[in-house]
C-alpha positions in Angstrom: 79.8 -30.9 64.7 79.4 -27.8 66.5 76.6 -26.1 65.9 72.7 -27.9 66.6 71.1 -28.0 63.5 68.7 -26.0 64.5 70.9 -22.9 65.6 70.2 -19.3 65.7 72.6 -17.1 64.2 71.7 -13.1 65.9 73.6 -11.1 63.1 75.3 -7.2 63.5 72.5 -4.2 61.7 72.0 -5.6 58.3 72.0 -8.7 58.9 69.2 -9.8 61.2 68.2 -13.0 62.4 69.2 -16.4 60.8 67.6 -19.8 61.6 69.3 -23.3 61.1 72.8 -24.1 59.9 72.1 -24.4 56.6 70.8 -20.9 56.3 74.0 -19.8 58.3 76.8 -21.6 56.2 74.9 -20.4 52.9 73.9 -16.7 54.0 77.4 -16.0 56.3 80.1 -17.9 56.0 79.9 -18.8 52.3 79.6 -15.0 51.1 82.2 -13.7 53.6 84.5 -16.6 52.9 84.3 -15.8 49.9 84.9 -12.0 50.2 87.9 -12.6 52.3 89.9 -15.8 51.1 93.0 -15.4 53.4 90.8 -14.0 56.2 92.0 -14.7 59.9 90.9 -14.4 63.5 92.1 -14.1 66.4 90.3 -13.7 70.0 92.0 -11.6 72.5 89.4 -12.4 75.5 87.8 -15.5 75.7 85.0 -16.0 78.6 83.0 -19.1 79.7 80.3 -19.2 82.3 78.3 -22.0 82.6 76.1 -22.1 79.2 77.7 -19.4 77.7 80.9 -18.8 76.0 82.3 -15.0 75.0 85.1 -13.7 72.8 86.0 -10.7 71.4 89.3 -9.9 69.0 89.8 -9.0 65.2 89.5 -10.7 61.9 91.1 -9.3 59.4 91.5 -10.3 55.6 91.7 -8.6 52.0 88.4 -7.8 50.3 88.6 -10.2 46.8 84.6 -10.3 46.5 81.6 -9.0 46.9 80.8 -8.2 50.3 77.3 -6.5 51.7 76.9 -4.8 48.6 80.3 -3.6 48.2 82.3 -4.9 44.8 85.8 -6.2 45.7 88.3 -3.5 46.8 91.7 -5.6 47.3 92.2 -3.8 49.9 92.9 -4.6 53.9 90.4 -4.8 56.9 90.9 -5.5 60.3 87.0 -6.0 61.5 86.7 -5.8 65.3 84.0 -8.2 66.4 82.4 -9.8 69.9 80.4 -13.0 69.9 78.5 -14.6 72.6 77.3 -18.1 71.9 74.8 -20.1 74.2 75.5 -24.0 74.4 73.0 -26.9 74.7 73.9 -30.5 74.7 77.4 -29.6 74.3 76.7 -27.8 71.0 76.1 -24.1 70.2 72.6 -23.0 69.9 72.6 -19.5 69.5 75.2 -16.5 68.8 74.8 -13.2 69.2 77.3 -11.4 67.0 78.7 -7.3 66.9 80.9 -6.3 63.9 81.9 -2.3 64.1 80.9 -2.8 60.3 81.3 1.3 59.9 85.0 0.9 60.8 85.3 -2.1 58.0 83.7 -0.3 55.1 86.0 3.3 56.1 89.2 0.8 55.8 87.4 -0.7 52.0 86.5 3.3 50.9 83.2 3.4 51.7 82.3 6.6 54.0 78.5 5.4 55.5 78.2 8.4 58.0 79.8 11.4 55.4 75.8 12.3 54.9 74.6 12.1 58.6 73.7 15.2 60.5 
């Protein structure tokens, strides 16, 4: 009831663009869902400005699944994230989304810049 069906879902690096709610539910919210059960989020800013509606806060939630490659850990994230969602007709139509995924996979084991340099 929120989103148009039609929505555009601008995901963090790996990721990349999703089109419709369908694809959305089924390649975002099913697979993280189901990687973090008991996740929750809460938004410590919250803007609005004509069309456009901001937020920015932490989710955090235990790793049961599979997540972006990664096999369940059981152990604790706190995933900083900022969203920015453009409305149409009352509805979201688009949302741009940031994750500081590096900071999510040190807290789940999983070093991605030990081999940079």
């Amino acid at each position: 009831e929120y989103w148009t069906p039609d929505m555009i879902w601008h995901g963090p690096p790996g990721f990349g663009d999703i089109h419709g709610l369908d694809g959305f539910k089924q390649q975002v919210l099913k697979p993280f869902y189901s990687a973090f059960p008991d996740y929750h989020a809460k938004n410590d800013i919250e803007v609005a400005d004509g069309d456009w509606i901001a937020a920015t806060g932490f989710v955090t939630g235990t790793q049961r699944g599979d997540w972006m490659g990664l096999p369940p850990t059981g152990k604790l994230m706190r995933m900083r994230f900022s969203d920015f969602w453009l409305v149409r007709n009352g509805r979201l139509a688009e949302n741009w989304v940031m994750i500081d995924s590096v900071d999510v996979m040190r807290q789940l084991g999983v070093d991605v810049l030990k081999n940079i340099g």
